[in-house]
N, C-alpha and C positions, 0 to 999 in steps of 0.2 A: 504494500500500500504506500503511494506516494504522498507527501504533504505537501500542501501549499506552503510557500516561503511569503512573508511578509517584505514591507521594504525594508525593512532592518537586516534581510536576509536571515530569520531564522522563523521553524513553523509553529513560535510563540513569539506572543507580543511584553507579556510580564512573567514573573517567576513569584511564586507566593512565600513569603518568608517570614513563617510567625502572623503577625498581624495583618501585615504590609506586603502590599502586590505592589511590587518592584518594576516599573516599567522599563522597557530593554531599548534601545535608541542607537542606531549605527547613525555617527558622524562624520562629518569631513576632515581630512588627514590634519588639514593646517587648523580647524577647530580642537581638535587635543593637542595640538603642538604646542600651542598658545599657551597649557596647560603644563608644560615644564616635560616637556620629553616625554609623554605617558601614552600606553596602548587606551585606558581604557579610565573609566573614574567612578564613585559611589556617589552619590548627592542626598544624603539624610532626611533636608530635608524637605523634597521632593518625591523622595524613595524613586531615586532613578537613576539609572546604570546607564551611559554612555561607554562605548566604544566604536576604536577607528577603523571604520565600514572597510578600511582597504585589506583588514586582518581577514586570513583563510586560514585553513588547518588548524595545526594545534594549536599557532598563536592567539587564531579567534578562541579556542576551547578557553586556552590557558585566561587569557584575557577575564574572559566571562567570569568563569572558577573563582576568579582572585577578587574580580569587582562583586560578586557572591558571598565570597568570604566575608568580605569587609559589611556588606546590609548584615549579615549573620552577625557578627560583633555589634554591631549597632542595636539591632531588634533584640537579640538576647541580652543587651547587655553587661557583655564583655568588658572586663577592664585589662587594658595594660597601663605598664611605669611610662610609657611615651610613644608617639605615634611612631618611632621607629620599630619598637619592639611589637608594635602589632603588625609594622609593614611587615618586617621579617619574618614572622611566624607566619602572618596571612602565601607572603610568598613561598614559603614554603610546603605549607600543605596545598596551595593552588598547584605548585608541579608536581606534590609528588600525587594528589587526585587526579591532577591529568595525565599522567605517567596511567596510572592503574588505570583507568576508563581507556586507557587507548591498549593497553596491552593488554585487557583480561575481557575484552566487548560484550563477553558472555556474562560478563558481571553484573553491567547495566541492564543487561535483556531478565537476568535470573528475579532483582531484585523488581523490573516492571511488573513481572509475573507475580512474585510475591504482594504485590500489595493490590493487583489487579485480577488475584483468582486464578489467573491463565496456566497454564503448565510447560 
């Protein structure tokens, strides 16, 4: 079964996290540039995830994962000693989630099925 792709290029518009539907937004390259070197960004309080539409592959995945991360710290709130030390941690578990989702694919399909019934 195919999905329709949005213009964001993905076949979701938001992601639900905790309380907050998180809206997903591909941008223009030189619009996150402006933004200090960055793929992709959190916005609190908007509850909305921008990234740079020109990202493909795992850079899109990773991207996503990391600016995920960060509404997850937010909505749960999460404390660190400084926004570096949640940058770090955040980057961290964004590759090594994206690492596991692209090596084990059966993982994501086992765990749809678990929460979807399916076998």
């Amino acid at each position: 079964m195919s999905k329709k792709y949005n213009k964001s290029g993905l076949p979701f518009e938001s992601v639900k996290i905790g309380y907050v539907d998180a809206e997903i937004t591909a941008v223009e390259s030189r619009e996150i540039e402006k933004r200090d070197n960055i793929y992709g960004e959190w916005f609190a309080k908007h509850h909305e995830i921008d990234y740079d539409k020109e990202l493909i592959g795992g850079e899109k995945v990773n991207t996503l994962i990391h600016e995920i991360l960060h509404a997850i710290v937010h909505v749960w709130g999460i404390k660190f000693n400084s926004h570096e030390q949640e940058e770090d941690i955040v980057n961290t578990l964004g590759g090594a989630l994206t690492t596991l989702f692209k090596d084990n694919p059966e993982l994501l399909l086992w765990v749809y099925n678990q929460f979807h019934g399916e076998e």
